[in-house]
N, C-alpha and C positions, 0 to 999 in steps of 0.2 A: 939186628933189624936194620936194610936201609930207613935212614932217617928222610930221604928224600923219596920214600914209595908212599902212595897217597894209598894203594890198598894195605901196608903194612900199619901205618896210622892209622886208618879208620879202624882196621882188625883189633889194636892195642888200644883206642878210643873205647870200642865197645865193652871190652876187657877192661879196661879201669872203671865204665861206666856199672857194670853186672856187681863190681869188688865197692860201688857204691864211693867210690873216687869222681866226684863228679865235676871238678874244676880240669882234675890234671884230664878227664876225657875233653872237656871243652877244649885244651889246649892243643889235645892231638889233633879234633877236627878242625879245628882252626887253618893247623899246619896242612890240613890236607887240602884246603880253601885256595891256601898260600899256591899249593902244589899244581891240584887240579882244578880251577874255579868253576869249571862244567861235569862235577861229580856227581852227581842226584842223591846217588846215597848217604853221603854226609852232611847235605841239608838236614835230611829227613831227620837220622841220627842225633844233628848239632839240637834237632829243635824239640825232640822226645827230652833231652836231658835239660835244655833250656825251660821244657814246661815242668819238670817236676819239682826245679827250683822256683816254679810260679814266677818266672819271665816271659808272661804270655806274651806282651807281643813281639818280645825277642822271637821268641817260637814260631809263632805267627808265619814271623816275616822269613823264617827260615822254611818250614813250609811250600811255602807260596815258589820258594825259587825252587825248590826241590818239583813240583810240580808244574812248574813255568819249563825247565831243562827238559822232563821226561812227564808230559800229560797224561800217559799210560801207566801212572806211578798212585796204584790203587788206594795202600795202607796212604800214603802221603794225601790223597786228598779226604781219605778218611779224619786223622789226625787234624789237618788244616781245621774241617768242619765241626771237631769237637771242639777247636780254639775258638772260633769266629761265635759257636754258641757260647761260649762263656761269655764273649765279648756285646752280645746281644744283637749279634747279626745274623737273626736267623735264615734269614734268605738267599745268602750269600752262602754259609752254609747247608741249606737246603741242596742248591750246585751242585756241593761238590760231594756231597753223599748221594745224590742221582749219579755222578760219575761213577762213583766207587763202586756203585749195583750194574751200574753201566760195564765195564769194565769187570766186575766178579758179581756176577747174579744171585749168587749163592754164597753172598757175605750179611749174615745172618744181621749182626750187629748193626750195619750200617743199615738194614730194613727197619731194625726197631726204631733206629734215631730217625729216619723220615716220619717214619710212624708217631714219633713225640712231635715233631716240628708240627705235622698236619691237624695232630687232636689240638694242639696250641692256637692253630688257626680255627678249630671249631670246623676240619673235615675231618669225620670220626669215620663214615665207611670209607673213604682213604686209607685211613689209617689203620681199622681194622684188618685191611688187604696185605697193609706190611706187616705186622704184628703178624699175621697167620702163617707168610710167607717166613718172616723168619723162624717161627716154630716148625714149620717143613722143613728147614732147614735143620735146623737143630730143637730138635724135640726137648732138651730140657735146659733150655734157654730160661729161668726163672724168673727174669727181669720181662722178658719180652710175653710170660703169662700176665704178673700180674699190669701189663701195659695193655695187653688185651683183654683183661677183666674189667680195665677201668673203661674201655673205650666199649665194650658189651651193657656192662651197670648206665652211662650214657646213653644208650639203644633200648635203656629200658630193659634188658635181656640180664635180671639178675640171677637167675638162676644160674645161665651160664658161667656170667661173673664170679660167684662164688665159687664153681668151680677149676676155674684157671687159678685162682686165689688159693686154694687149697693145695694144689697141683705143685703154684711153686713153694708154697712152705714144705711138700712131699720131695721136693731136690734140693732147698735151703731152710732148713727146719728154723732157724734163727735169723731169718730175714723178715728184718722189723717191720719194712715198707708193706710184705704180701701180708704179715697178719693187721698191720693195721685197716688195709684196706679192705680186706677180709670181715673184720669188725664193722667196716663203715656199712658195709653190703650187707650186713646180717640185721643193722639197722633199718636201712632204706630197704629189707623185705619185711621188718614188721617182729623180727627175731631178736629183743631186744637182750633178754635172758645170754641166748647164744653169743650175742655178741661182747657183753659183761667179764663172759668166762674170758675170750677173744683176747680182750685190751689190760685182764686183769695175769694173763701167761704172758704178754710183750710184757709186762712192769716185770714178770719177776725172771722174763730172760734180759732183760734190758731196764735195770730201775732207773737210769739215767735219761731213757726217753721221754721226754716229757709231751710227745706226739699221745701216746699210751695214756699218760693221764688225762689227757685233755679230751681224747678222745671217749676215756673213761666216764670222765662227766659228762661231756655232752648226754651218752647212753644212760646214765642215773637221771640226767633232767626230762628226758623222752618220758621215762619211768614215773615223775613226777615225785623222785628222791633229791629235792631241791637242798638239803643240805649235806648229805653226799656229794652229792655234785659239788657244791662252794670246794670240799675238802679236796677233791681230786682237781677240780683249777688251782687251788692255791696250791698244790704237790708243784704241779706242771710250772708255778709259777717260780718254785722254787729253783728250777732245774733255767727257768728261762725268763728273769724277771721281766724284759723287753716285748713279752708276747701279747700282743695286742689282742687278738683274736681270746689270748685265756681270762683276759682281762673285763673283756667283753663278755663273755659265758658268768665269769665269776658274780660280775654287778648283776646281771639276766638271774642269778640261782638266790643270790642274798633279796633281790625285789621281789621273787615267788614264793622268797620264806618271809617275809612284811621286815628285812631290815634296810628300808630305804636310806638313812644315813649311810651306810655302808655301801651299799650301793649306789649312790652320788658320787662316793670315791673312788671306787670301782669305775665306771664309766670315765667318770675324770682322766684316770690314770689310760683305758683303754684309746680314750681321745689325742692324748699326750703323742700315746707308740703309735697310730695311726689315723692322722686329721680327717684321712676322706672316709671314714665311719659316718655313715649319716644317721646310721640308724643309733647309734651310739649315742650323737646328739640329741634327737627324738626320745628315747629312753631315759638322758640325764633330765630332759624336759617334764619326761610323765614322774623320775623320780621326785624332782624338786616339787611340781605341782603336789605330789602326794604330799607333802609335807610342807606345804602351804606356801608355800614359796615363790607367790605368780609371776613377782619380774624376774628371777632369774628363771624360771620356767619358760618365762615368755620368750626373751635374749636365746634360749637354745632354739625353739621352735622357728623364730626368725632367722638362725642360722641356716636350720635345715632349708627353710622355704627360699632361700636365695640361694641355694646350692643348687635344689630342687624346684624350680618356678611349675614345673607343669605336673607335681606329686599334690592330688586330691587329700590325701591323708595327712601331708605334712600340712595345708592351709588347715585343715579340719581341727590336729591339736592345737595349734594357732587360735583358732576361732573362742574352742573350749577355754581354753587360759582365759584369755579375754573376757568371753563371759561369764566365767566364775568371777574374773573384778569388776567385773559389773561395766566393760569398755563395753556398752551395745551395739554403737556405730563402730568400732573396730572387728569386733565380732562378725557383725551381718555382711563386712566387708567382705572376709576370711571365709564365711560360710559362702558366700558369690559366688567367690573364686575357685573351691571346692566343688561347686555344681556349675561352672562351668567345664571345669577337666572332665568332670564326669558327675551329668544330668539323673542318674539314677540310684547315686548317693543317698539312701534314704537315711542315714541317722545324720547329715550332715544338714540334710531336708527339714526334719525334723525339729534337729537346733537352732537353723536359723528361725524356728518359727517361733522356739523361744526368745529369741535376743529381739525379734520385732516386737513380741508381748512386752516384755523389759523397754523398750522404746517409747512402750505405750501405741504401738498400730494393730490394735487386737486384730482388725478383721484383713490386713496384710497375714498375718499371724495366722489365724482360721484357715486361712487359703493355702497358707503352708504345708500346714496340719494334714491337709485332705492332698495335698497334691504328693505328699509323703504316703499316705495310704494308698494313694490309685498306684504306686509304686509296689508296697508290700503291704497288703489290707491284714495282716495281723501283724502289725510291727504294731507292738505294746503300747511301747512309749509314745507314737503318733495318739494315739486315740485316749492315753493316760492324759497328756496335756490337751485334747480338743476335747473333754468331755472336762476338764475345768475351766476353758474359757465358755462353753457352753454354758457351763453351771453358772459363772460367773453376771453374763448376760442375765439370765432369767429363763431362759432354754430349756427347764427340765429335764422331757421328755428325750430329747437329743442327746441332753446330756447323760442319764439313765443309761440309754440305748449304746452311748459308746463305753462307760465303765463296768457292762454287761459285756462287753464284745472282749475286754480287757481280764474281767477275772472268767472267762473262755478260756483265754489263749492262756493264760497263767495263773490258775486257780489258786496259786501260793501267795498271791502278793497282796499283803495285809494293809498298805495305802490306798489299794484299788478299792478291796472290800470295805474300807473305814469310808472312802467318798461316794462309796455307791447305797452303803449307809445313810451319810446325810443327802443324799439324793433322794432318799425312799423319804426320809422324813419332809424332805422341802413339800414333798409331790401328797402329804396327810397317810403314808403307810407306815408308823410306828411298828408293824410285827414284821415288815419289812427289813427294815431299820434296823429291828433290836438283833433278826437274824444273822445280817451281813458286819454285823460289831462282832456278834459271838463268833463269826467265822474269823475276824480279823486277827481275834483273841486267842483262836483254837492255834493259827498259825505264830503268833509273835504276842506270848502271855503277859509281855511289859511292854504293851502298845497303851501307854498311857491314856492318850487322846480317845482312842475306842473305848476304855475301858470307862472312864469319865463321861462319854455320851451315854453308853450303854445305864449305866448307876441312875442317869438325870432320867433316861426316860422310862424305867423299869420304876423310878421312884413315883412317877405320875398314875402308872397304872395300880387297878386295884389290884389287891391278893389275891389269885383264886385259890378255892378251896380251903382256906383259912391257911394256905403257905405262902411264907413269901419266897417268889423265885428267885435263885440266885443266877450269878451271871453265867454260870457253867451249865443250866440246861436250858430247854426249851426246843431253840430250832435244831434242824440237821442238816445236814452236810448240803450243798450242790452235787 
C-alpha cells in the first residue's frame, strides 16, 4: 500500500474500522486529513467511528466539514442530524434531514426522524405525512409503524394505531417499544384485559424492562387492582430505583389501598427523582392531611400554589387544610382565590360558605350556600349545610325544604335523614321524626345519635295494641 494514497488509507481506515480496530482506523483517517484536507469522505468516516466511541462533538465537527466540502453529501447530513439531536439541537438538525430528503427523497429513515422532530414540536399531521411517506418507502420500516401509531392514538385514530402497533411486532416480534405502546393503546380504547396480557409477554420477553412493569401497573390501577399495582411499580422499581414517574404510580396505588404512611414516602421519594411534580406535591399534601397532619399538609399545598398561582384546585386544597385547623380567615382567602380562577367552582363555593359560618358571618354564609346552588341545584352538600344554618336560625320550614331536596338527590345519607328527623320534630311531627330515624338506622345500624332520638321519642308514645314498637318497624321506605 502507498502510504501516501489518501484513497489507500481511507480503504484500510474502513477495513480496520469493520475488524472493530477503532484507534488504529482513526489514525489512517487522520493520515488521509494530512494527505487530502478536502476529502469528504473521510470526514464522514473519521466521524461514524468518532461517534461510536461516543465522541459526539468530535463527530459532530467532523460532519459538519464533510458537508461544508461536498453539500450534496446525503448520508453526511443525515449522520450530522442524528448528532446535533443527541446534542439537543433540534432545529438545526431538523436542516439538515430536509437536505437529506432533499437530496434522496426516498431516504425512508431520515422521513421518520423529521417526523419525530415535528410530533416533538406538537405537528402531528406533519408528521404523520413523514411517517406514511417512509412506510412507502419501505413498507416494513417497524420503527416508523410504531412512530405512526403513536402520532394516529394523538389523532385520536386508535384504532388505527393499534394496528400499526401490531404490524410492527408482525416484522420485530421482540420489539419492546411497539408492544408497549401497543398496551398503552389497548388501554386508552378501554381494553384494559388486552392490554394486561400486552405488558405481561414484554416482562417475560424482556424481564429487565422495567417500562413493562410500570406500565403493568398503571393497567392493574385503571382496574382498580391497587395492590397489584404497588407490586408491578415496585418490580419496575427494582430494575430502576431513580424512576420518578414509578414512584409516583407506586404512592397513587399504596393511598387507594388506605396505606397513607407509605405512601407519604412514596411521593417523598417520587419528589426527590423529579421536583416539578406538582401533582406529586398536592398528593403528599392530601396524604399528610389524611393522617392529620395539617402543617406539613399545609407547606405542600403552598408549594404547589406558588408554583401554580393561577390552579383553582391547588388554592382549593389550601383552603380545605386550613379550614380543618380551624384558619377561617386563611381559608376564605384560598377559597377567593379559587373562585376567582374559576367563578363556577361550586365545591370551592360551597366551603367557603363554611369557613364564613366558622367566622361567625352566617348570612355572608347563606348567600354562599345559594349562590353554590344557582351553580349546581343538586350539589348535596350546598343544601346539607344551608338547611343547618336554616335550622339553626329558627327557619324550619326552609330548613325541612332543603334537607328534603338532599335526601332526594341521595337517599343513602343517614346525617341527612337524622337532621331532617329533628326537623320533623322542631316542626310538632313526631311520626315524621320517628320515620326518617328509622331510615337513618336502616342505612348506618350504629348511628348512635338516631338511634338515641328514635328510643326518646318512641319512649313518650303510647303502645298500641298492648305492643310495644321496636325501632326496627313502623314506617317504610321513601
Amino acid at each position: 500500500m502507498d502510504p501516501n494514497s489518501a484513497i489507500a488509507n481511507n480503504d484500510l481506515g474502513n477495513l480496520l474500522r469493520y475488524q472493530g480496530k477503532l484507534e488504529e482506523a482513526v489514525a489512517h483517517y487522520r493520515r488521509v486529513i494530512k494527505i487530502n484536507p478536502t476529502y469528504p469522505a473521510v470526514y464522514y468516516n473519521l466521524g461514524n467511528v468518532l461517534s461510536s466511541q461516543g465522541k459526539l462533538d468530535e463527530s459532530i465537527e467532523s460532519y459538519r466539514t464533510a458537508v461544508r466540502l461536498l453539500p450534496t453529501f446525503t448520508r453526511a447530513h443525515y449522520s450530522l442530524a442524528l448528532g446535533l439531536v443527541v446534542q439537543g439541537k433540534q432545529d438545526e438538525a431538523f436542516e439538515h434531514f430536509e437536505q437529506a430528503v432533499r437530496l434522496e427523497p426516498r431516504f425512508a429513515e431520515a422521513h421518520n426522524n423529521l417526523g419525530l422532530i415535528l410530533a416533538s414540536r406538537g405537528g402531528w399531521d406533519e408528521a404523520l405525512r413523514h411517517y406514511q411517506q417512509a412506510l412507502e418507502i419501505k413498507p416494513d420500516f417497524a420503527l416508523a409503524h410504531v412512530n405512526l401509531g403513536e402520532a394516529l392514538a394523538q389523532r385520536g385514530k386508535t384504532g388505527e394505531a393499534i394496528g400499526h402497533f401490531r404490524r410492527a411486532l408482525e416484522i420485530e416480534p421482540q420489539m419492546a417499544a411497539a408492544r408497549e405502546s401497543l398496551a398503552l393503546a389497548l388501554v386508552r380504547d378501554g381494553r384494559v384485559d388486552e392490554a394486561v396480557k400486552e405488558y405481561e409477554r414484554a416482562i417475560q420477553e424482556k424481564p429487565g424492562f422495567a417500562g413493562a412493569y410500570y406500565g403493568l401497573a398503571n393497567a392493574y390501577f385503571q382496574r382498580g387492582r391497587y395492590r397489584d399495582a404497588a407490586e408491578q411499580y415496585r418490580r419496575a422499581l427494582r430494575i430502576d430505583p431513580a424512576a420518578a414517574a414509578a414512584h409516583y404510580g407506586l404512592a397513587n396505588a399504596l393511598s387507594k389501598a388506605g396505606d397513607a404512611e407509605a405512601a407519604i414516602e412514596q411521593y417523598r421519594l417520587a419528589i426527590r427523582y423529579d421536583g416539578k411534580n406538582m401533582e406529586a406535591y398536592s398528593n403528599l399534601g392530601n396524604a399528610l392531611e389524611t393522617r392529620g397532619r395539617l402543617d406539613e399538609a399545609i407547606g405542600q399545598y403552598r408549594r404547589v400554589v406558588a408554583a401554580r398561582p393561577k390552579d383553582a384546585p391547588a388554592h382549593y386544597n389550601l383552603a380545605n387544610a386550613l379550614l380543618r385547623k380551624e384558619d377561617f380567615k386563611g381559608a376564605i382567602l384560598e377559597y377567593q382565590r379559587a373562585l376567582q380562577i374559576n367563578p363556577k367552582y361550586v365545591e370551592a363555593r360551597t366551603n367557603l360558605g363554611s369557613a364564613l359560618d366558622g367566622e361567625g358571618k352566617k348570612d355572608e354564609a347563606v348567600a354562599e350556600y345559594r349562590k353554590a346552588l344557582e351553580i349546581d341545584p343538586n350539589y348535596a352538600a350546598a343544601r346539607f349545610n344551608l338547611g343547618l344554618l336554616l335550622g339553626e336560625r329558627g327557619d324550619i320550614a326552609a330548613a325541612t325544604e332543603q334537607f328534603r331536596r338532599v335526601v332526594e338527590i341521595n337517599p343513602q345519607d343517614p346525617e341527612a335523614r337524622y337532621h331532617l328527623g329533628d326537623l320533623w320534630m322542631a316542626a310538632g311531627k313526631p311520626d315524621e321524626a320517628a320515620a326518617e330515624y328509622m331510615r337513618a338506622l336502616r342505612i348506618e345500624p350504629n348511628f348512635a345519635p338516631a338511634r338515641e332520638k328514635l328510643r326518646q321519642l318512641l319512649a313518650r308514645r303510647e303502645p298500641q295494641s298492648g305492643q310495644k314498637q321496636s325501632p326496627g318497624d313502623g314506617a317504610g321506605d321513601n
